[in-house]
PDB file of N, CA, C, O and CB in Angstrom:
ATOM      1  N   UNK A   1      -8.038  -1.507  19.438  1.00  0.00           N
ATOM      2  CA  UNK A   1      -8.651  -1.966  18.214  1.00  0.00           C
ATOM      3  C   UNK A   1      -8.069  -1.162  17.058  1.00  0.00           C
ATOM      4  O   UNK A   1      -7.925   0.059  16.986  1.00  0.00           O
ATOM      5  CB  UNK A   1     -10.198  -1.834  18.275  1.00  0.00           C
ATOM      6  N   UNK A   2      -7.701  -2.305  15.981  1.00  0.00           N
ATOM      7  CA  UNK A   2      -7.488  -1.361  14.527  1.00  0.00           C
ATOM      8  C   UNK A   2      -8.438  -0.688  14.163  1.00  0.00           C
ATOM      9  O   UNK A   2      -9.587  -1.082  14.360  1.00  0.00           O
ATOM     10  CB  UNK A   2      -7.224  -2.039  13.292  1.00  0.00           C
ATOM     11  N   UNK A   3      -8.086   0.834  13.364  1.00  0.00           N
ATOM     12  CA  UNK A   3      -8.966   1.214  12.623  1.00  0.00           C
ATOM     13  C   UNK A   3      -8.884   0.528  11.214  1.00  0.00           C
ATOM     14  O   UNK A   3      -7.836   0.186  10.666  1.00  0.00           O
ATOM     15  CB  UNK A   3      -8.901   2.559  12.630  1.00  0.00           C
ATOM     16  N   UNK A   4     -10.386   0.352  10.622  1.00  0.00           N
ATOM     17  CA  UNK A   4     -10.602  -0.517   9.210  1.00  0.00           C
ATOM     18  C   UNK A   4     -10.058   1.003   7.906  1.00  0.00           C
ATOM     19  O   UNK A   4     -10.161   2.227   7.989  1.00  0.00           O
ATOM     20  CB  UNK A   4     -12.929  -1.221   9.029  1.00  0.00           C
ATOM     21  N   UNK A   5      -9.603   0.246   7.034  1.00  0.00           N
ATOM     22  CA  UNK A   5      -9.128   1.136   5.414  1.00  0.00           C
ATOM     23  C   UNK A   5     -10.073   0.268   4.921  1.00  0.00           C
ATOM     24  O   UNK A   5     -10.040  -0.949   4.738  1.00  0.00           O
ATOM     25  CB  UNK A   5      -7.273   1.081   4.510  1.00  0.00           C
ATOM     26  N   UNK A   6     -11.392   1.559   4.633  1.00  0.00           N
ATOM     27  CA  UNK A   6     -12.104   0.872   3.608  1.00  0.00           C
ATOM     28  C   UNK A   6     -12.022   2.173   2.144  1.00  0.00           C
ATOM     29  O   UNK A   6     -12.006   3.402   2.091  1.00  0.00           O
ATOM     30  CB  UNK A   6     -13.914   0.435   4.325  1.00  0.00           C
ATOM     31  N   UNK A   7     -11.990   1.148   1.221  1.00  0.00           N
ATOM     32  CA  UNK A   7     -11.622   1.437  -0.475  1.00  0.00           C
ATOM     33  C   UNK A   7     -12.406   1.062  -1.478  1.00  0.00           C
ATOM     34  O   UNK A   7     -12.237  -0.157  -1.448  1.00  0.00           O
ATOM     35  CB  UNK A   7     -10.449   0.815  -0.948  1.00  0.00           C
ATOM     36  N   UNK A   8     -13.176   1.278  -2.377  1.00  0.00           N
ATOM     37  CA  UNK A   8     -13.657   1.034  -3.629  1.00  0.00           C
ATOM     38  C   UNK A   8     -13.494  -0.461  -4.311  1.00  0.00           C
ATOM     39  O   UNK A   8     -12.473  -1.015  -4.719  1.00  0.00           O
ATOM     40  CB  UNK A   8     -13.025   2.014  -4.414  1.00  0.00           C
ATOM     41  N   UNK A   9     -14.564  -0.816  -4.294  1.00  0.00           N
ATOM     42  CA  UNK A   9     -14.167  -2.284  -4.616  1.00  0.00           C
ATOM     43  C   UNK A   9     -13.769  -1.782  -6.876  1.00  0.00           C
ATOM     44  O   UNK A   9     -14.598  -1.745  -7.785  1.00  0.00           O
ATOM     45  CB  UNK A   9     -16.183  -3.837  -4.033  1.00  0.00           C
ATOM     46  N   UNK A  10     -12.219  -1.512  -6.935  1.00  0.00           N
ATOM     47  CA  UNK A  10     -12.488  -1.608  -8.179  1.00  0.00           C
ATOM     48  C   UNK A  10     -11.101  -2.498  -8.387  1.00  0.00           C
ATOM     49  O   UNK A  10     -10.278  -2.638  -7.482  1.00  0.00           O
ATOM     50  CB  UNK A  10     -12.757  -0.143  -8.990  1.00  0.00           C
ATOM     51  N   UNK A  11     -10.950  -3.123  -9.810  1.00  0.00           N
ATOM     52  CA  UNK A  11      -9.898  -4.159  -9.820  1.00  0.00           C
ATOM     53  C   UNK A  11      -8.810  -3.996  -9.419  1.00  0.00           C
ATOM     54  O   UNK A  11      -8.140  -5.015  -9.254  1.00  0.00           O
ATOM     55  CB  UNK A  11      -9.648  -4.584 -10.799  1.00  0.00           C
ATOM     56  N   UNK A  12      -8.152  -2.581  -9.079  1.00  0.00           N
ATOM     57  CA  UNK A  12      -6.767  -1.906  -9.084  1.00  0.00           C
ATOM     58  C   UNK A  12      -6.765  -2.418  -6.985  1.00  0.00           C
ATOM     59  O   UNK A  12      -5.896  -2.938  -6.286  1.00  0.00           O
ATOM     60  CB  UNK A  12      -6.805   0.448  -9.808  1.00  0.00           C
ATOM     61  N   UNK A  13      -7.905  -2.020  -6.736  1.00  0.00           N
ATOM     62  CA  UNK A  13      -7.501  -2.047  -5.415  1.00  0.00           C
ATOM     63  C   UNK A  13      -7.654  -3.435  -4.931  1.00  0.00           C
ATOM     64  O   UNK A  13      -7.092  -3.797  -3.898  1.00  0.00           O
ATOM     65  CB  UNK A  13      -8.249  -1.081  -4.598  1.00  0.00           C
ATOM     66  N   UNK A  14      -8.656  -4.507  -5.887  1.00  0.00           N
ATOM     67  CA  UNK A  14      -8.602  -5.715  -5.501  1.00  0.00           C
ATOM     68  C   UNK A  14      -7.545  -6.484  -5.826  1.00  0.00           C
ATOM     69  O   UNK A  14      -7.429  -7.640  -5.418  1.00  0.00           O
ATOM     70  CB  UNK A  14      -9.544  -6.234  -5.827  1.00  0.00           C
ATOM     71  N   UNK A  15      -6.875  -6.023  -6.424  1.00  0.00           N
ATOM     72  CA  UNK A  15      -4.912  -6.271  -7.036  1.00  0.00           C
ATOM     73  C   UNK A  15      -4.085  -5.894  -5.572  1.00  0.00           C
ATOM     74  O   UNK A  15      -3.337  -6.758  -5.115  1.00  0.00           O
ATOM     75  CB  UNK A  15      -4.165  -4.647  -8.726  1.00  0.00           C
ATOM     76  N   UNK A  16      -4.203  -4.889  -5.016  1.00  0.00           N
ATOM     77  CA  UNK A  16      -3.809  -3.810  -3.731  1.00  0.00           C
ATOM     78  C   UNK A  16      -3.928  -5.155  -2.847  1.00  0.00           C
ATOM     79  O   UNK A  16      -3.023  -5.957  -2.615  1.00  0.00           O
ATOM     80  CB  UNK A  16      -5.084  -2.179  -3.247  1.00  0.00           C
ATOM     81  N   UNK A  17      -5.404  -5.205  -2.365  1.00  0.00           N
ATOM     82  CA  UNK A  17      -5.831  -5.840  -1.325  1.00  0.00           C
ATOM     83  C   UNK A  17      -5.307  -7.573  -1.098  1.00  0.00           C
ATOM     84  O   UNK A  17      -5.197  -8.037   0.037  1.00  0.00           O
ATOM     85  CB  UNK A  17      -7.325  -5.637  -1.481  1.00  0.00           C
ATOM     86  N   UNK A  18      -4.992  -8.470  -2.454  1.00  0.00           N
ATOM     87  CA  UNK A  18      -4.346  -9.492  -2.374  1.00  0.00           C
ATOM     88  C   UNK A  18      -2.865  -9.480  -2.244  1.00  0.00           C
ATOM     89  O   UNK A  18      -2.172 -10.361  -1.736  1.00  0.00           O
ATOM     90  CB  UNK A  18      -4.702 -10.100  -3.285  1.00  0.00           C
ATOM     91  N   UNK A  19      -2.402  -8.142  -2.878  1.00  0.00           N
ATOM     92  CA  UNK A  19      -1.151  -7.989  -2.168  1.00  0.00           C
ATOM     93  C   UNK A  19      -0.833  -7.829  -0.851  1.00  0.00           C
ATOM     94  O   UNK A  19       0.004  -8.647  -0.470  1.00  0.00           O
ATOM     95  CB  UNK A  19      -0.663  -7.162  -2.565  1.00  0.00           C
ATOM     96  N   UNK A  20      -1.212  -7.057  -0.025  1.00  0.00           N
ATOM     97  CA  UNK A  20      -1.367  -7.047   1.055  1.00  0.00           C
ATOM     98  C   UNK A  20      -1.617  -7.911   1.902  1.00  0.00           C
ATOM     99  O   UNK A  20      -0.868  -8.004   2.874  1.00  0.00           O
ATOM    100  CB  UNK A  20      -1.870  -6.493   1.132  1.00  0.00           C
ATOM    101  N   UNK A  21      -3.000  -8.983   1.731  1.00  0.00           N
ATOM    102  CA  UNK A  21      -3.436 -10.403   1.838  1.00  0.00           C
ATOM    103  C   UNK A  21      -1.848 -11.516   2.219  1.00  0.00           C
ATOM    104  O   UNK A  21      -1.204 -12.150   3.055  1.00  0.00           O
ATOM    105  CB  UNK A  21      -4.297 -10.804   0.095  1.00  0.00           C
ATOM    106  N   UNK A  22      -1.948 -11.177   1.190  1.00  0.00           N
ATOM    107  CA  UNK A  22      -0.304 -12.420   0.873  1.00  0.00           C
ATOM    108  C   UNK A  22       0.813 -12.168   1.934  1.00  0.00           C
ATOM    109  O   UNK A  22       1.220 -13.032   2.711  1.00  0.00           O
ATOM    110  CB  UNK A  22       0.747 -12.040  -0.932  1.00  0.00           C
ATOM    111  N   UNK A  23       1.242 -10.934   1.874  1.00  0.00           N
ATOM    112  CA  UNK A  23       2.254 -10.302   2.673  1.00  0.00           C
ATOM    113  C   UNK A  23       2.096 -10.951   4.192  1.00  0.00           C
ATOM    114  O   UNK A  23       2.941 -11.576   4.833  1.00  0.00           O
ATOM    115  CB  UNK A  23       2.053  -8.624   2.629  1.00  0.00           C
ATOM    116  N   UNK A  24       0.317 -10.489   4.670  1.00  0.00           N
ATOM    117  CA  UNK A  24       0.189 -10.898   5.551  1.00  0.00           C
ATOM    118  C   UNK A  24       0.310 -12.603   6.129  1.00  0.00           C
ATOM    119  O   UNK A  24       0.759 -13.014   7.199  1.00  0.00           O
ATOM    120  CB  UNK A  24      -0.686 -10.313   5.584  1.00  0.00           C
ATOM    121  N   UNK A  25      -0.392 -13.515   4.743  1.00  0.00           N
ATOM    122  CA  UNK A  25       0.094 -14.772   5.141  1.00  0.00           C
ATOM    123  C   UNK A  25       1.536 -14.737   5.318  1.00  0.00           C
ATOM    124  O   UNK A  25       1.872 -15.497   6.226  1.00  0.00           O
ATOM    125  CB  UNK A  25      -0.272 -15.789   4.207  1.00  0.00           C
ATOM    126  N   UNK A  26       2.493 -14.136   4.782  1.00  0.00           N
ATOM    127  CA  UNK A  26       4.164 -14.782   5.046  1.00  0.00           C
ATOM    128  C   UNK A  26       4.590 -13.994   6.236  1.00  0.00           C
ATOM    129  O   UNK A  26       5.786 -13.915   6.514  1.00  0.00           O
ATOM    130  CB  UNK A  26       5.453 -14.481   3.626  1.00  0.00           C
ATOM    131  N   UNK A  27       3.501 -13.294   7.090  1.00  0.00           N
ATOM    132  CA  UNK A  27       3.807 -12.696   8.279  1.00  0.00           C
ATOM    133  C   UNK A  27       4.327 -11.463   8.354  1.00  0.00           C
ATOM    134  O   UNK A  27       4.658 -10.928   9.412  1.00  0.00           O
ATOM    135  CB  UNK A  27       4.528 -13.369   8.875  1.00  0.00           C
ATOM    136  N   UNK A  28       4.460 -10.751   6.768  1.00  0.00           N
ATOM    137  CA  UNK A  28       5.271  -9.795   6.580  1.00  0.00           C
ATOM    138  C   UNK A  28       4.016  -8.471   6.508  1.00  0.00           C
ATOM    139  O   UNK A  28       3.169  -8.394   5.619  1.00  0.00           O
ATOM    140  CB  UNK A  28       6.306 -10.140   5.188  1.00  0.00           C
ATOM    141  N   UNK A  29       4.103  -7.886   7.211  1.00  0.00           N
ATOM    142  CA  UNK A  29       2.733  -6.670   7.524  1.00  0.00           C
ATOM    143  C   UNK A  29       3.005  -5.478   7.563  1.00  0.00           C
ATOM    144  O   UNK A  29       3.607  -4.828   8.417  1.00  0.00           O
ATOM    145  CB  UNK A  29       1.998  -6.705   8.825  1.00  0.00           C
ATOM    146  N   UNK A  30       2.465  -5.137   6.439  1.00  0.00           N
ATOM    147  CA  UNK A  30       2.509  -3.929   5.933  1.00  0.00           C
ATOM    148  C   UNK A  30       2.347  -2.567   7.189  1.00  0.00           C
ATOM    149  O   UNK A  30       1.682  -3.030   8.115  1.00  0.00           O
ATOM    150  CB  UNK A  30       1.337  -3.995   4.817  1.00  0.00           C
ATOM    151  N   UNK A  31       2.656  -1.407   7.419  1.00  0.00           N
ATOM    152  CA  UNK A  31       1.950  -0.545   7.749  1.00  0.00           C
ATOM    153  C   UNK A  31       1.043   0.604   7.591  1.00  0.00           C
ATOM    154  O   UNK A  31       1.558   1.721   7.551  1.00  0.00           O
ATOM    155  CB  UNK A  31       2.339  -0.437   8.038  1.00  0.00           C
ATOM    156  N   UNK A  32      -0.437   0.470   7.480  1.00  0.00           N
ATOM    157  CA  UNK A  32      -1.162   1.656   7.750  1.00  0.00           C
ATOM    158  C   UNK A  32      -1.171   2.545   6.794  1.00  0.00           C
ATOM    159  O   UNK A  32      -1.964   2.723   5.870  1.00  0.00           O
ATOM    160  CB  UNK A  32      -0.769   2.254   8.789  1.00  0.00           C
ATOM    161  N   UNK A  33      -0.024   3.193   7.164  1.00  0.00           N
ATOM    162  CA  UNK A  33       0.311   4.951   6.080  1.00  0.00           C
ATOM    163  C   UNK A  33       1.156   4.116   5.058  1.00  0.00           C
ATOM    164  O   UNK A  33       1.374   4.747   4.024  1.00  0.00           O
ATOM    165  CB  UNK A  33       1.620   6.734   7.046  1.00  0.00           C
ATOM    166  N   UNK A  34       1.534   3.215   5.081  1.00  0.00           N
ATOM    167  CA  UNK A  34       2.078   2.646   3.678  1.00  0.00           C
ATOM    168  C   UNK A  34       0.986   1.565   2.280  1.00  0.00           C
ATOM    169  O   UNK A  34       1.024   1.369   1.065  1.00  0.00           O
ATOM    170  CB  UNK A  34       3.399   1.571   4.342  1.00  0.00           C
ATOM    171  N   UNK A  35       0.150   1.152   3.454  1.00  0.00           N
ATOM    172  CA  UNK A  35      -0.808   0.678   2.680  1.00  0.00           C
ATOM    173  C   UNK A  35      -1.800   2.125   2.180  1.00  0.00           C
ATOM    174  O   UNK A  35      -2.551   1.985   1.215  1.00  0.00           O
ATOM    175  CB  UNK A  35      -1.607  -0.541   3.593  1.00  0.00           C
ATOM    176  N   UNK A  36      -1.746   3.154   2.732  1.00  0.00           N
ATOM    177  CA  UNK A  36      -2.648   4.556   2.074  1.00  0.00           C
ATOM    178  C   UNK A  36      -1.766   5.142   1.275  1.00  0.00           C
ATOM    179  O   UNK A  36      -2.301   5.832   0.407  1.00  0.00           O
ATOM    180  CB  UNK A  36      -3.210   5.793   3.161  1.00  0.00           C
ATOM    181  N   UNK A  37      -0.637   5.118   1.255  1.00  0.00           N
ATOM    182  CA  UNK A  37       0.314   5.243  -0.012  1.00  0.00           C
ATOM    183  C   UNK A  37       0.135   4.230  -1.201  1.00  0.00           C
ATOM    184  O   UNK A  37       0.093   4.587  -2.379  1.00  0.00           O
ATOM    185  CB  UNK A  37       1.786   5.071   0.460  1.00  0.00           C
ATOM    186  N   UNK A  38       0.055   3.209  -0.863  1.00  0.00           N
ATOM    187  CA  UNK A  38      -0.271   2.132  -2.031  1.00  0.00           C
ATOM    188  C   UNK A  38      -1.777   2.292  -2.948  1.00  0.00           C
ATOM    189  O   UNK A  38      -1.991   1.882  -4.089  1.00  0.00           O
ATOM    190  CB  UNK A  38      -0.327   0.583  -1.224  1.00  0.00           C
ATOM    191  N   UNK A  39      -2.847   3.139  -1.889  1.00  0.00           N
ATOM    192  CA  UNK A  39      -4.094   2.932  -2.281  1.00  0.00           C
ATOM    193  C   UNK A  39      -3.913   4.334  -3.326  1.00  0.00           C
ATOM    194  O   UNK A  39      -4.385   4.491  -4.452  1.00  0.00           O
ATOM    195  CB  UNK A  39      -5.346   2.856  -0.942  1.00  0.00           C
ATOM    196  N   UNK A  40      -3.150   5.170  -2.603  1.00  0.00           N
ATOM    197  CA  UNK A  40      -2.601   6.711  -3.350  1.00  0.00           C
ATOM    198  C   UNK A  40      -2.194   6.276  -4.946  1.00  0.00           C
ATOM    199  O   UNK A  40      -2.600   6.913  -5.918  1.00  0.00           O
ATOM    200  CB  UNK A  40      -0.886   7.489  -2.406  1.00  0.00           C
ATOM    201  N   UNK A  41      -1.542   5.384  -5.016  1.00  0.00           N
ATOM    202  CA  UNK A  41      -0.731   4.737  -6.270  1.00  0.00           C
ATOM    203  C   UNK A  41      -1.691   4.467  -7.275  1.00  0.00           C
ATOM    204  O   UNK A  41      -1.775   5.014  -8.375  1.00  0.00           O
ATOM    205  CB  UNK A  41       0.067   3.340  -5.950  1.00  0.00           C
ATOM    206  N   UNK A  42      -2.714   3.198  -6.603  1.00  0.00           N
ATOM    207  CA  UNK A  42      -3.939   2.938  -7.119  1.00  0.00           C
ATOM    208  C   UNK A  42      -4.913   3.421  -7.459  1.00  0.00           C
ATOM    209  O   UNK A  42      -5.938   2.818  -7.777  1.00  0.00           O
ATOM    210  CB  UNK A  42      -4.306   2.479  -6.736  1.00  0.00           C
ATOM    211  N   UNK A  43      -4.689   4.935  -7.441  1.00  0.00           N
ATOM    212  CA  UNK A  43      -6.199   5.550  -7.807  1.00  0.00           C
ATOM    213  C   UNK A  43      -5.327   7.057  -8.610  1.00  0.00           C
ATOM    214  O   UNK A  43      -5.747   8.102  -9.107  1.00  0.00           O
ATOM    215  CB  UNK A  43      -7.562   5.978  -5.943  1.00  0.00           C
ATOM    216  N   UNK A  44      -4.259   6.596  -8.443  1.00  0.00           N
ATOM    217  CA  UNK A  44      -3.739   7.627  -9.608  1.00  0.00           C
ATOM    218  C   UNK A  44      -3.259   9.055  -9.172  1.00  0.00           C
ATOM    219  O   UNK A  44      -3.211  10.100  -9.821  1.00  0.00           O
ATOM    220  CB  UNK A  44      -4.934   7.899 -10.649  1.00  0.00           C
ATOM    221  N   UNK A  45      -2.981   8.829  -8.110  1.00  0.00           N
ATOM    222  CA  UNK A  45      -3.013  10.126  -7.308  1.00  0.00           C
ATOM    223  C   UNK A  45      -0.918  10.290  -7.140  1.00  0.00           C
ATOM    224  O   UNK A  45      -0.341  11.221  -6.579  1.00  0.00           O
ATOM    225  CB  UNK A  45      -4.215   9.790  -5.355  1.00  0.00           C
ATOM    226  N   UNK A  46      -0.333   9.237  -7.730  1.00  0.00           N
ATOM    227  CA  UNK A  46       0.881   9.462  -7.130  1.00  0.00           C
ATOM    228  C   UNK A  46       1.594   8.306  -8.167  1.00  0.00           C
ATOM    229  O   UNK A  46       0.827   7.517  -8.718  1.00  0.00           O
ATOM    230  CB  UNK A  46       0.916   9.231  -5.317  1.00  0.00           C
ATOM    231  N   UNK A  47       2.821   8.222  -8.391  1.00  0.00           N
ATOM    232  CA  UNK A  47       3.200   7.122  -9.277  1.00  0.00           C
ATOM    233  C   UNK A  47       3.707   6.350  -8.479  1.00  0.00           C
ATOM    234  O   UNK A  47       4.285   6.838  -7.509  1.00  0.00           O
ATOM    235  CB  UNK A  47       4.051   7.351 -10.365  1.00  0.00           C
ATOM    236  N   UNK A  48       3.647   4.893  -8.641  1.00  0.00           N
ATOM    237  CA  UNK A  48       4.777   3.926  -8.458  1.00  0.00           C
ATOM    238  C   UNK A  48       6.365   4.618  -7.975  1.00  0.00           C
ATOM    239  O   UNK A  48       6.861   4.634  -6.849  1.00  0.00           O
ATOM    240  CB  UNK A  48       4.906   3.151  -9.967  1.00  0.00           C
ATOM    241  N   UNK A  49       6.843   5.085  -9.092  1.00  0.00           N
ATOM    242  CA  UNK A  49       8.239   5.759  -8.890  1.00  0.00           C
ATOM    243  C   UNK A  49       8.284   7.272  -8.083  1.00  0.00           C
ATOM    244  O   UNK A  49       9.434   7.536  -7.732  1.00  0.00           O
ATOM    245  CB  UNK A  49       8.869   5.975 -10.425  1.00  0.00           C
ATOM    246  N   UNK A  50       7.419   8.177  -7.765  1.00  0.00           N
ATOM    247  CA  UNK A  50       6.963   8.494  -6.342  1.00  0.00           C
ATOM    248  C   UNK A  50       7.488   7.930  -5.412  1.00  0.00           C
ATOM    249  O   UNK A  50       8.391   8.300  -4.662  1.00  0.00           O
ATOM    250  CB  UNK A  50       5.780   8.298  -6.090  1.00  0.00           C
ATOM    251  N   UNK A  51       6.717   6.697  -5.471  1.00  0.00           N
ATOM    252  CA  UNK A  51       6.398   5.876  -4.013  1.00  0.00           C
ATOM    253  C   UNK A  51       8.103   5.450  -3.673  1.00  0.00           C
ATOM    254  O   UNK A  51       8.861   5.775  -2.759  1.00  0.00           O
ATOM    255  CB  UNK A  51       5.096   4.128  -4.263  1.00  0.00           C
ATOM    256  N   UNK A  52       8.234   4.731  -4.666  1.00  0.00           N
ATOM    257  CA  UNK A  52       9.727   3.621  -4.567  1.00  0.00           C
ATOM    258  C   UNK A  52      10.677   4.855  -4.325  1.00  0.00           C
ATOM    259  O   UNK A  52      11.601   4.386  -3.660  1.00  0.00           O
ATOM    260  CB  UNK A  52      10.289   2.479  -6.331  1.00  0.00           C
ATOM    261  N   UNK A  53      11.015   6.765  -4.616  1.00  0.00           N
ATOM    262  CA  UNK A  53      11.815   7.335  -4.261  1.00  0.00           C
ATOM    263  C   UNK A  53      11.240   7.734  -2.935  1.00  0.00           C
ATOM    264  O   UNK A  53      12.115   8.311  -2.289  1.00  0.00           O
ATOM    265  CB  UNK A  53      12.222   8.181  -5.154  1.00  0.00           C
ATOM    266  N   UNK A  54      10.461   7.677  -2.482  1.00  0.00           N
ATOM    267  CA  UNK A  54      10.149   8.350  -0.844  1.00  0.00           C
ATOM    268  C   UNK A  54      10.590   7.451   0.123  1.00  0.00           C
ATOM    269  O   UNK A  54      11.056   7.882   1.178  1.00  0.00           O
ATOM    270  CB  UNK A  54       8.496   8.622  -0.428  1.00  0.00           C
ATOM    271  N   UNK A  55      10.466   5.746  -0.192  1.00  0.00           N
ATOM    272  CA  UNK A  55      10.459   4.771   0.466  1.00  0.00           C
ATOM    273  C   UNK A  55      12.395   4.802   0.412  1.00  0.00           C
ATOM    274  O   UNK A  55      13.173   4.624   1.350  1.00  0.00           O
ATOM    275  CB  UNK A  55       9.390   3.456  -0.232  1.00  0.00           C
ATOM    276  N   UNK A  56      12.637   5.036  -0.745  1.00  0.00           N
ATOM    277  CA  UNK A  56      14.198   5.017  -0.592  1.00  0.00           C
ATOM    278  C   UNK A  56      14.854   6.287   0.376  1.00  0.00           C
ATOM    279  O   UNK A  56      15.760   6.139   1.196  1.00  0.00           O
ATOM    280  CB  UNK A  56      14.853   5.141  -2.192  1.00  0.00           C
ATOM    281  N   UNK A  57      14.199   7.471   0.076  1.00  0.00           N
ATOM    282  CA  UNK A  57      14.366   8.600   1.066  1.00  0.00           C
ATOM    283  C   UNK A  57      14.574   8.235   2.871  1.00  0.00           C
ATOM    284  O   UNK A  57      15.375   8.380   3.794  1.00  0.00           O
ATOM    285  CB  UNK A  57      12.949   9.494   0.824  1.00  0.00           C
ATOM    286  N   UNK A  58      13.333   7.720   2.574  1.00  0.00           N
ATOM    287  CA  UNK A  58      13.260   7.791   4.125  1.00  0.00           C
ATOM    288  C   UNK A  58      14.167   6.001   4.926  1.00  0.00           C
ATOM    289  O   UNK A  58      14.627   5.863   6.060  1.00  0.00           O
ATOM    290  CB  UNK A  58      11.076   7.944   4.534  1.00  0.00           C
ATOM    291  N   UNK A  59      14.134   5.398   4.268  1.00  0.00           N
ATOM    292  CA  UNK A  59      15.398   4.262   4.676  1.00  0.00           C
ATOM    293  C   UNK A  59      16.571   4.717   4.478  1.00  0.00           C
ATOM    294  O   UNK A  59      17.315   4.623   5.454  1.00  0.00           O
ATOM    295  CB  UNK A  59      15.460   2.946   3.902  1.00  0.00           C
ATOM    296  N   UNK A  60      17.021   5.204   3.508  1.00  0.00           N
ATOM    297  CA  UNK A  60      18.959   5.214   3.324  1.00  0.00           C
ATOM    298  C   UNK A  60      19.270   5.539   4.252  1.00  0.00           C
ATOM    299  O   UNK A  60      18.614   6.050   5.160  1.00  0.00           O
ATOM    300  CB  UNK A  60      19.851   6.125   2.354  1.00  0.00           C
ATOM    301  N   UNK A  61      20.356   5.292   4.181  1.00  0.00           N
ATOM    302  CA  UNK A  61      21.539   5.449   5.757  1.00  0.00           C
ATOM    303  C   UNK A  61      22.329   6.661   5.250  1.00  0.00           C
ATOM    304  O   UNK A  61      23.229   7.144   5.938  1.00  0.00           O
ATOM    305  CB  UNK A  61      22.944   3.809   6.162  1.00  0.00           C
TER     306      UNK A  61
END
């Protein structure tokens, strides 16, 4: 069984949560510690451009 990410119902994360939503309809599914990075983003704890250089970190070849 998954564990549930429960979050603050405030507009930033209900922005979060349809993103995620969507992804999942096109089959494309997020993971876990990347969706708690996203929620990190959303509550101000980390920037966007943070996120997009760690995500580039840890992919490049």
């Amino acid at each position: 069984m998954s564990e549930e990410i429960i979050i603050e119902n405030t507009k930033e994360n209900r922005k979060l949560r349809n993103v995620v939503s969507t992804m999942a309809i096109e089959n494309m599914y997020l993971r876990k510690e990347f969706i708690k990075e996203l929620i990190k983003v959303s509550n101000g704890e980390k920037t966007s451009e943070e996120l997009r250089q760690e995500v580039i970190r840890r992919h490049a070849r």
